[in-house]
C-alpha positions as CSV (number, residue, x, y, z in Angstrom):
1,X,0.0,0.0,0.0
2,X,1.2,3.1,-1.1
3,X,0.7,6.8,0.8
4,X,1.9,10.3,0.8
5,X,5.6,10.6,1.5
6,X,4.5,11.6,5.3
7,X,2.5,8.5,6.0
8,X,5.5,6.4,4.2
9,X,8.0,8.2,6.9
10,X,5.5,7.6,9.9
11,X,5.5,3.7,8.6
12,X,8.7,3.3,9.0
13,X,9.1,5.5,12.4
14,X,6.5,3.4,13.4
15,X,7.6,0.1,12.1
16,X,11.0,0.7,13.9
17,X,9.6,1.4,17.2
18,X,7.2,-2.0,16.5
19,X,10.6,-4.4,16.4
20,X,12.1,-2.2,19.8
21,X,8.6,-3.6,21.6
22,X,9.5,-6.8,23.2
23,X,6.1,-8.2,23.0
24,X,5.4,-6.7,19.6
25,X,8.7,-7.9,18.6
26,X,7.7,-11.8,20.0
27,X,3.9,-11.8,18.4
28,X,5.7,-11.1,15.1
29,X,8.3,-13.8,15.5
30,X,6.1,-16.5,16.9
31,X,4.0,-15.7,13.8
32,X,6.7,-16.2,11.7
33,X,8.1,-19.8,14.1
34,X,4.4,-21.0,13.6
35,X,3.9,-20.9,10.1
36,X,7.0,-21.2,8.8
37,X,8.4,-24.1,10.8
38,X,6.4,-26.8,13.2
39,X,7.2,-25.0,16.5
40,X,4.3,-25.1,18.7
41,X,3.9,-21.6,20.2
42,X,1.7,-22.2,23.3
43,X,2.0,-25.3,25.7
44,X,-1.4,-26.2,28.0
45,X,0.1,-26.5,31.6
46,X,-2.2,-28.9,34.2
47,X,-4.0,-27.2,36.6
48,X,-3.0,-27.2,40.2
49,X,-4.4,-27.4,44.1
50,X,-2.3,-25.1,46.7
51,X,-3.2,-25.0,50.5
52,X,-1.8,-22.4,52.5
53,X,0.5,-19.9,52.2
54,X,-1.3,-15.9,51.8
55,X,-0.8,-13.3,53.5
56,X,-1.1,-12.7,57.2
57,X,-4.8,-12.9,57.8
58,X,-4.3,-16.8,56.9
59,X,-3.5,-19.8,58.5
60,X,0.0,-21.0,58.6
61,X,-0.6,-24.4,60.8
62,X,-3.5,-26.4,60.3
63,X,-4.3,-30.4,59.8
64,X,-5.3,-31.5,56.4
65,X,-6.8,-34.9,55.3
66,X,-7.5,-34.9,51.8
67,X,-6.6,-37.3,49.0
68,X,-5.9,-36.1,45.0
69,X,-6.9,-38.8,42.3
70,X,-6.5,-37.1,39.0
71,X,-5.9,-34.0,40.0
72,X,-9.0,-33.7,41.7
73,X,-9.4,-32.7,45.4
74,X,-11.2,-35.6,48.0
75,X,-11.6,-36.5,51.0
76,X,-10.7,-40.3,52.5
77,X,-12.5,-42.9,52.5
78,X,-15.4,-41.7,51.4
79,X,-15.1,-38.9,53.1
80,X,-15.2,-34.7,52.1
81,X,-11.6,-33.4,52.6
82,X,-10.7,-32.1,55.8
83,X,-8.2,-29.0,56.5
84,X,-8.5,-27.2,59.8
85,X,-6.6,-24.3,61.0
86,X,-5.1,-24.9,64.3
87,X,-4.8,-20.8,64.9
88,X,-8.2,-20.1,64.4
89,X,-7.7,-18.3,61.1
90,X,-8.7,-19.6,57.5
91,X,-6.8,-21.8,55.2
92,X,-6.3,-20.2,51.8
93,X,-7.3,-23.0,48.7
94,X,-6.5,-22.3,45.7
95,X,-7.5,-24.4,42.2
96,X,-5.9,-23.4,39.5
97,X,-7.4,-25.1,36.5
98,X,-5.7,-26.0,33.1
99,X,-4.1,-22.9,31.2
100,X,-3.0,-22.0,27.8
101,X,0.6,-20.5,28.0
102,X,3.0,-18.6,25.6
103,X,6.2,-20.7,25.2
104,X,9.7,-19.3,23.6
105,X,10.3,-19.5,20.1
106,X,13.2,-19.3,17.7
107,X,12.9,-18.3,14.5
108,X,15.9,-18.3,12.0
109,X,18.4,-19.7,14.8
110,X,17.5,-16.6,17.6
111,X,15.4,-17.0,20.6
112,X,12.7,-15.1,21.2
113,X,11.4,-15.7,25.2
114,X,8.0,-14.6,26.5
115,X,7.8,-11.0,26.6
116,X,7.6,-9.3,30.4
117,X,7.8,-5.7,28.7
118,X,5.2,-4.0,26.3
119,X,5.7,-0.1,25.7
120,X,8.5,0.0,28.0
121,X,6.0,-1.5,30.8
122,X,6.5,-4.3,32.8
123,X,3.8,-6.9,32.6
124,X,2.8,-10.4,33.8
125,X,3.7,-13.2,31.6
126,X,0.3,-12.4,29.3
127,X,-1.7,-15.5,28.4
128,X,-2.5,-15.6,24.2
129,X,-5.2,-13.6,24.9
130,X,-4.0,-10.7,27.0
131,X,-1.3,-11.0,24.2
132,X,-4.0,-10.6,21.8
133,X,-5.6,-7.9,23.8
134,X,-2.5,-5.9,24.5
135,X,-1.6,-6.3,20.4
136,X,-5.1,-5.0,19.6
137,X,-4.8,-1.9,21.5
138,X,-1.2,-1.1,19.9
139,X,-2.2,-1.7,16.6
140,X,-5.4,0.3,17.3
141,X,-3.4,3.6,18.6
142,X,-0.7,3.1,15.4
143,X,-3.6,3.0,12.9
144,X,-4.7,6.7,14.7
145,X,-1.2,8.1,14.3
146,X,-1.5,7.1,10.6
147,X,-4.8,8.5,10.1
148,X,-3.7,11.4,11.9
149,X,-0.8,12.3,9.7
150,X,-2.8,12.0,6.4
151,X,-5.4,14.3,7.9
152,X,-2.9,17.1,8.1
């Protein structure tokens, strides 16, 4: 697609400060690892069960009597799980279930790891979607910078 000599200029301002993004800079390489190779780019990771840990206002002693078949949490012998606190506070469950993850990629020999940084933000490891979401929302304010320049 061809513009005015000012869009063409913005492009490439643009396009430059797309490959200094880390995560822009991943979504286009694992792009690139998925179709042109048989990388996978996501992984599913099992879910999981913690008990305990938290913050103060939780228990850090208490008796638990619980059995996992599965993966899933039951009690023995028949019987619904049991954790008690012994300090009178609560015991913080968590379940976790199954996720979808971004894995590393490598495309043309260079490895590209999950990005932690997106316009020189720190962020959580973003699942595929967040990924998705935050790629949306860049590409969405880049498409107003270009309409912006060909309005003036």
């Amino acid at each position: 697609m061809k513009g005015s000599e000012r869009t063409e200029q913005a492009f490439k301002r643009l396009k430059a400060e797309r490959k200094k993004d880390p995560l822009m800079q991943y979504l286009h390489q694992a792009r690139n690892a998925e179709e042109h190779s048989i990388q996978e780019v996501t992984e599913t990771v099992p879910g999981a069960t913690t008990i305990g840990g938290g913050g103060p206002e939780f228990s850090k002693a208490f008796r638990a009597s619980f059995s996992i078949n599965n993966g899933v949490l039951g009690g023995v012998g028949g019987n619904p799980p049991e954790i008690s606190p012994l300090d009178g506070k609560p015991v913080l469950i968590k379940q976790i279930g199954p996720q979808v993850k971004l894995k590393s990629v490598t495309n043309y020999g260079k490895k590209y790891p999950v990005p932690r940084e997106h316009k020189g933000k720190e962020i959580e490891i973003p699942t595929p979607i967040e990924a998705a979401e935050f790629a949306l929302s860049y590409l969405s304010e880049v498409l107003e910078k270009v309409r912006k320049i060909e309005a003036r």
